[in-house]
C-alpha positions in Angstrom: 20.3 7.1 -6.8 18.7 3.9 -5.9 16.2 5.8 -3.1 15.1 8.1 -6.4 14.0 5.1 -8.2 16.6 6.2 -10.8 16.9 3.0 -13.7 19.6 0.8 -13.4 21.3 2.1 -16.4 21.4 5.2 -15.3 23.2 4.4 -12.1 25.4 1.8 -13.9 26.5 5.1 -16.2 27.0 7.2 -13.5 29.2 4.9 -11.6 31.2 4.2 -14.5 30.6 0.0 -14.6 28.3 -2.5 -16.7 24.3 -2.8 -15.8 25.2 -6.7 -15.3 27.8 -5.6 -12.4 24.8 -4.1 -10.5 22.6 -6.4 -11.1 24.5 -9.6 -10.1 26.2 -8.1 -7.2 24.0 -5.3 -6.1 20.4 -6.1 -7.0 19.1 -7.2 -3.3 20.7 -3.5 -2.0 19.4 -1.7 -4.7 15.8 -2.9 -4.1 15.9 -2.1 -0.6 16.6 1.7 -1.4 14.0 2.0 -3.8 12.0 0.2 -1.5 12.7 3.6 0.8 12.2 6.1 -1.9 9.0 4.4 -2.6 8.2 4.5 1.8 9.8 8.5 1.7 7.6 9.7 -1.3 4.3 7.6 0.7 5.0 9.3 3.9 4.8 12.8 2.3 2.0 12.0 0.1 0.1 11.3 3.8 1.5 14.1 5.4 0.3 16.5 2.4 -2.9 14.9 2.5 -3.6 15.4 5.9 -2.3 18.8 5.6 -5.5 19.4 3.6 -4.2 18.8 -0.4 -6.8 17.4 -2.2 -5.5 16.1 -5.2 -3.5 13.7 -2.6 -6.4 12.6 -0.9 -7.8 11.8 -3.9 -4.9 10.2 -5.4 -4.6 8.3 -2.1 -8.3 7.4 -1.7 -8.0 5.8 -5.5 -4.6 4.5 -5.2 -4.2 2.7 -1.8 -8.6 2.1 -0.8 -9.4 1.2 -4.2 -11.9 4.4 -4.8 -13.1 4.9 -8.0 -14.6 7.9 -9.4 -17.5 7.4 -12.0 -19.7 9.1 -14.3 -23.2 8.0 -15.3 -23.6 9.0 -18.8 -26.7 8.5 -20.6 -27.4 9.8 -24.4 -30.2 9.6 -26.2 -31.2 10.8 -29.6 -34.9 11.7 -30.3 -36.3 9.6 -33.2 -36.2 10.9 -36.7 -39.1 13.0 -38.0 -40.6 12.1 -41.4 -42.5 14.4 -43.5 -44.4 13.1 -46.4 -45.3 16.3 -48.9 -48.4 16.3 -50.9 -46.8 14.6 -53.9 -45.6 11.4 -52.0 -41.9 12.7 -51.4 -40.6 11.7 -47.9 -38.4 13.9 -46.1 -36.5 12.3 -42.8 -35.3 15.5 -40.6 -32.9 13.7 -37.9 -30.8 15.7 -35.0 -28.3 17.5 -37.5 -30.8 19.0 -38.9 -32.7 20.5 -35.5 -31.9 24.4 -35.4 -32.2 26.4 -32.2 -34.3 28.9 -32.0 -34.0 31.7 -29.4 -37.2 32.6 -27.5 -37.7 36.2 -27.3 -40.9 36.0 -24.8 -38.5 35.2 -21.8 -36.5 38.7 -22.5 
């Protein structure tokens, strides 16, 4: 259970003692078998990398070279319009109030 990286309780229940049993007597062996689950579930993250999976490579690239993937986003709003009617009211038109019109000419 200890090569799963199953938690200490859970092997504790399953074995039928207390979590402080494994602990205090067992903690040094059960580090060195998750220490191999960990090495087992590496190798066949490599081997299914390199046979051409690429959400391994990716997750590989990120998680053991430090890749990063990144996204340039830039957002810009254009600057609010303001009317002024003949009788001195002001009207601000901002983006919500932009509708699209469909251009027949290109049909």
């Amino acid at each position: 259970m200890a090569t799963t990286n199953s938690p200490i309780g859970e092997m504790a229940h399953a074995m039928g003692v207390d979590v402080a049993t494994l602990r205090n007597n067992y903690s040094s062996i059960i580090e060195q078998y998750n220490a191999k689950g960990r090495a087992m579930i590496r190798a066949l993250m490599f081997q299914s990398a390199q046979d051409g999976n690429f959400q391994a490579q990716k997750w590989l690239s990120q998680n053991l070279l430090g890749y990063k993937e990144t996204q340039d986003v830039q957002i810009s709003f254009p600057k609010p319009t303001i009317i002024v009617r003949p009788s001195g009211e002001t009207v601000e038109l901002g983006v919500q109030d932009i509708k699209v019109i469909e251009d027949d000419s290109t049909k």
